[in-house]
C-alpha positions in Angstrom: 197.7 108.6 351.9 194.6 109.2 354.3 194.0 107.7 357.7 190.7 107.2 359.4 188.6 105.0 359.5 186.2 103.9 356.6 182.8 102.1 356.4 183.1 98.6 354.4 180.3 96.7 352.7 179.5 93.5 354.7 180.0 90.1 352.4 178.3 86.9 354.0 177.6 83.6 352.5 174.1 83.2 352.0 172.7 79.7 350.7 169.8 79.5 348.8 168.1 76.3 349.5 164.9 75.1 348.1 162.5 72.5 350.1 165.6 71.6 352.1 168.4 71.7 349.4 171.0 74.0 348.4 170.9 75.2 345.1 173.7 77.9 345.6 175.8 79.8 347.8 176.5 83.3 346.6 179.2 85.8 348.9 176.3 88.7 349.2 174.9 91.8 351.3 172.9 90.6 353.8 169.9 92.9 353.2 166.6 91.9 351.6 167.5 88.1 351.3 163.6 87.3 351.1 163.6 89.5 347.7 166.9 87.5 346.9 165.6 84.4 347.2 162.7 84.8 345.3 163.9 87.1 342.5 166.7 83.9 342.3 163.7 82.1 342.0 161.8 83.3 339.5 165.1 84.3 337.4 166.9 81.1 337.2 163.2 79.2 336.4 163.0 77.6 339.4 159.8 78.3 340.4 157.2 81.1 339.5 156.1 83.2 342.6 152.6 81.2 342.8 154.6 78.5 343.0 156.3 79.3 346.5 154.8 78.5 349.6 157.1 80.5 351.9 160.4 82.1 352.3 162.6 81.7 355.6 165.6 83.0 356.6 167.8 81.3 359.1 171.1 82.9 360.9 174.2 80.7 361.6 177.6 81.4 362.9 178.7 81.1 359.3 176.2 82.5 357.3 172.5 82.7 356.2 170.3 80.1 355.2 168.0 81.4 353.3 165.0 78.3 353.0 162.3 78.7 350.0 159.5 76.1 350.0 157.9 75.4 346.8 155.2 73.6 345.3 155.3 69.6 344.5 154.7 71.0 340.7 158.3 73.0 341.0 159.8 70.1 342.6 161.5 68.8 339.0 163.2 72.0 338.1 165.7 71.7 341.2 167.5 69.2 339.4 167.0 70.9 336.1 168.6 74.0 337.2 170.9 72.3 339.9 173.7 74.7 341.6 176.1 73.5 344.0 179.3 75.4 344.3 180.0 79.0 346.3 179.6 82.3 343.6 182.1 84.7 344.3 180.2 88.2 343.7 182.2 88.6 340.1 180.3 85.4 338.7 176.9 84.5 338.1 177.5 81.7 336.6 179.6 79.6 338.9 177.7 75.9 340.0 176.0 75.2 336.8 176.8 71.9 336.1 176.7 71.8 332.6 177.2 74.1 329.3 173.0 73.4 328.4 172.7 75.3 331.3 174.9 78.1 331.0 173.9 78.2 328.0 170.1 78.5 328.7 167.3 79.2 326.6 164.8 81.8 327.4 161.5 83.5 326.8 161.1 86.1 324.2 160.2 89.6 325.4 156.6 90.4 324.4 156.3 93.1 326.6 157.2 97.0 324.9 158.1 100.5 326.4 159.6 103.2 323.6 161.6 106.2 325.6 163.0 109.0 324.1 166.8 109.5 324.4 166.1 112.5 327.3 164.6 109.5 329.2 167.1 107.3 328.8 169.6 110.1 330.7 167.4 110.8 333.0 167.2 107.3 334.2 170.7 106.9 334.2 171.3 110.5 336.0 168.4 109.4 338.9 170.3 106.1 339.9 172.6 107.8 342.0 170.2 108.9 344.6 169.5 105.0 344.9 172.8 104.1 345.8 173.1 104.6 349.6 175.5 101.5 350.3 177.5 102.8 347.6 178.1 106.4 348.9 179.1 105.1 352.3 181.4 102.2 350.8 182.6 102.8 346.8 182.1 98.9 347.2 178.2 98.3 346.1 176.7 97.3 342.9 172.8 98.8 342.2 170.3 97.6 340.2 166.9 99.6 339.7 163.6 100.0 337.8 162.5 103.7 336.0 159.6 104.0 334.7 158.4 107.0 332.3 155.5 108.5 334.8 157.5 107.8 338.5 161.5 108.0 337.4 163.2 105.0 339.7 160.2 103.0 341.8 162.6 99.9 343.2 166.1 100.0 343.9 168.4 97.4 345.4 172.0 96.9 346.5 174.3 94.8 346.7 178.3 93.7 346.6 177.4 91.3 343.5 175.8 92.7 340.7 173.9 89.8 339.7 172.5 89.6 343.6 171.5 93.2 342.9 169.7 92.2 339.7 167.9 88.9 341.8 166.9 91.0 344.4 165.5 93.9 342.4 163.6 91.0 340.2 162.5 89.7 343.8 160.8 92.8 344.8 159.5 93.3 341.5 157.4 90.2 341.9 156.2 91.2 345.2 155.4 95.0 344.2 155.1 95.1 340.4 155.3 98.5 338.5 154.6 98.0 335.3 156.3 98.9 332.0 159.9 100.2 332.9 163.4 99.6 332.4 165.9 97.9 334.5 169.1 100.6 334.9 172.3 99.0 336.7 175.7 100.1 337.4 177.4 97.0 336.0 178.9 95.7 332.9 176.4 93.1 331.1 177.2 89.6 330.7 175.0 87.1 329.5 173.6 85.9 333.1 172.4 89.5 333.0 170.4 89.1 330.1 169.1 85.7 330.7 167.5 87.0 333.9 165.9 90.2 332.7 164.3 87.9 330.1 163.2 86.0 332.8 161.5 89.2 334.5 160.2 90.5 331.2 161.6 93.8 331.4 162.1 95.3 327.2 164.8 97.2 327.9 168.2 97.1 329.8 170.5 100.7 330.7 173.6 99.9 332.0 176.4 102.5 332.7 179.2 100.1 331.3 180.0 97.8 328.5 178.2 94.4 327.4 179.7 91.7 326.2 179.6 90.6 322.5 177.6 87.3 324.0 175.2 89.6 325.9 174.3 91.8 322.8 173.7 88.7 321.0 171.3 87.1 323.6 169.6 90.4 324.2 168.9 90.6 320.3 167.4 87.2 320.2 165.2 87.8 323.6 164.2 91.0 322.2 165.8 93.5 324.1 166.8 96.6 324.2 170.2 97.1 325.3 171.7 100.1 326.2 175.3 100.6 327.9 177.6 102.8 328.5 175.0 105.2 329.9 175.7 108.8 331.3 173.2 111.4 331.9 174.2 113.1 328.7 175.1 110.1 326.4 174.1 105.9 325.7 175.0 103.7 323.0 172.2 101.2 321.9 173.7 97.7 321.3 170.0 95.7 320.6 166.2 96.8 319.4 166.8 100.5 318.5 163.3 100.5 317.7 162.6 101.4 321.2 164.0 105.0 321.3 161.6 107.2 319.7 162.2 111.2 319.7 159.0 111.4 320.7 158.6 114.0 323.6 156.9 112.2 325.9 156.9 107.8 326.3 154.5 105.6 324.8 153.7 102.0 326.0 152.9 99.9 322.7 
């Protein structure tokens, strides 16, 4: 036993509300809730980042209000994509109202990035660096983009792993980097996959193990899924296709 104090990650409920309603209220760090709310956005279809007029962020004794304006043409997927219950960090899923939308469809990935298997451990050994609320806490989930030329570009934190994805996505569509990967610390469920099809992004890394659900969404999105990453090992679960032994990466 050790005595002393320790640093803790903060957990605050933060509501996502959209032209004055709330579609959700996730438990979540309280650190880049703009790149939250719109990487939410963009990842659960909601709106598409022309379609948001502005992104406010109010603070209450009982948590943050985080108040996205859209368009009148985005006004119909509220409904559509309707969320009304709290998420507790271990579920990206909770408030859908119905199994259609659990169960969501979602676009096929068009866009391509081939990396040889070096690459792939070097992505997953560079994440590390990126995980500052981690180092401090053992209590953070991270979620970040490598791409071949610049190694990690965007990196985000968070005590839910599928707020780290949203907020990642969020500054992604603020500060786009072209082709890349998305590594994460996480296991992968199929929430996961359903919003890295929604960002686009060909392949996944993740240092733990996917679900049989996942690898079967991530096969029909496209995907390349890769888990149980370690800088000197991977398995490939989806879309082998994509490592290459090529010395260098290629963008198709």
């Amino acid at each position: 036993m050790t005595t002393g104090p320790r640093e803790l990650p903060a957990e605050v409920a933060v509501a996502l509300s959209f032209n004055g309603t709330t579609q959700a209220v996730m438990m979540a760090t309280p650190a880049d809730l703009t790149d939250f709310a719109l990487g939410f956005a963009v990842s659960e279809g909601i709106a598409n980042t022309d379609e948001i007029t502005s992104i406010e962020v109010a603070y209450t004794a009982q948590g943050i209000d985080v108040q996205t304006w859209l368009k009148p043409e985005a006004e119909a997927r509220l409904a559509a994509r309707r969320r009304t219950m709290a998420g507790p960090v271990g579920c990206g899923l909770c408030g859908v109202d119905s199994i259609a939308e659990a169960l969501r469809d979602v676009p096929k990935v068009t866009a391509d990035l081939h990396l040889t298997p070096a690459q792939i451990c070097e992505a997953v050994a560079a994440l590390p660096a990126y995980q500052a609320l981690h180092d401090t806490t053992r209590a953070a989930h991270a979620a970040a983009f490598w791409t071949p030329a610049r190694g990690i570009t965007l990196a985000r934190e968070d005590v839910g792993r599928h707020n780290a994805l949203d907020k990642l996505i969020g500054a992604l569509t603020t500060t786009p980097q072209g082709a890349g990967a998305v590594v994460m610390t996480s296991r992968v469920s199929i929430d996961l996959i359903q919003k890295i099809a929604m960002l686009g992004a060909p392949v996944l890394i993740a240092v733990s193990a996917p679900t049989a659900q996942a690898v079967e969404l991530a096969d029909a999105a496209g995907i390349t899924l890769i888990a149980l990453a370690r800088p000197d090992r991977f398995e490939c679960f989806t879309h082998p296709h994509r490592i290459t032994n090529r010395k260098t990466a290629y963008v198709a």
